[in-house]
Steps between C-alpha positions, in 0.01 A plus 500: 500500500589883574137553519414273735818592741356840475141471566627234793681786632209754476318274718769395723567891528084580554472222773839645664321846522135358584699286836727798574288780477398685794113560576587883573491520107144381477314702165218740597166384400366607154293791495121448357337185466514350149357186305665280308567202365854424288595139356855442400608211299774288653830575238703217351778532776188412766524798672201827505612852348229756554563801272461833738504853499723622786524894475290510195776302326494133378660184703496165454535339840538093623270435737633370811276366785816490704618833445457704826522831255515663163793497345636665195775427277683839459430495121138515579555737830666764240195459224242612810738783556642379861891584587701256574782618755719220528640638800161481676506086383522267789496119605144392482596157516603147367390379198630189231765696304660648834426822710163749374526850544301790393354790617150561629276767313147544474285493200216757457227227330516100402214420254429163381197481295310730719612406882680770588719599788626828571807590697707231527843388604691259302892443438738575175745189542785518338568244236122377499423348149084511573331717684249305791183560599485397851251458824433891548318523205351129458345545909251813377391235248147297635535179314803344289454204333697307291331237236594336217824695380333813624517775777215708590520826688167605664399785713119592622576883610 
């Protein structure tokens, strides 16, 4: 039952931030085209994790259509080596389990499976309990489809 409240939060928390976000914190493009093509197998829970490399360093992020950004929980922020300065947290919105706030940072490199984006901005939030993979990094993706319990990832360079 905890588990569910939780990941119901995560979401409730990633749609909060994908409503409230403002465009001015759009993520640059990646650099260099790439090819690739990565399935994911829809989890027991029903939801997508992608395992990543952010900074070189392994995440396991939710994927969240609705997520306007990338968001780390700060367990995972601290294992890429970001700082978290609570005093630089902030309200970045409304979410199931009450008020969000974080702090905005950006990452040197996301790679899933080969699609890779360099230089982007994403959000520690403070109590997170999964990290979300949101619309900055699914819109340099050409083609997502999901079939059949699975999620597939494809980009033509």
């Amino acid at each position: 039952m905890l588990e569910k409240l939780a990941v119901a939060g995560t979401i409730g928390a990633g749609l909060a931030i994908g409503l409230l976000w403002p465009i001015t914190h759009q993520t640059a493009p990646s650099a260099g085209p790439s090819t690739a093509d990565v399935a994911i197998a829809r989890s027991s829970d029903g939801q997508y994790y992608a395992d990543a490399q952010v900074n070189g360093r392994p995440v396991r992020f939710m994927i969240d259509t609705g997520a306007s950004e990338t968001a780390l929980t700060e367990a995972d922020a601290e294992q890429v080596g970001l700082p978290i300065d609570r005093s630089k947290y902030e309200f970045l919105g409304d979410g199931a389990s009450g008020m969000v706030r974080g702090q905005h940072v950006e990452l040197k490199s996301i790679d899933v499976g080969g699609i890779r984006q360099r230089d982007a901005k994403a959000v520690i939030v403070e109590g997170a309990s999964a990290s979300l993979l949101g619309q900055p990094f699914l819109e340099k993706v050409d083609e997502i489809v999901i079939r059949n319990g699975e999620m597939r990832l494809k980009t033509d360079g």
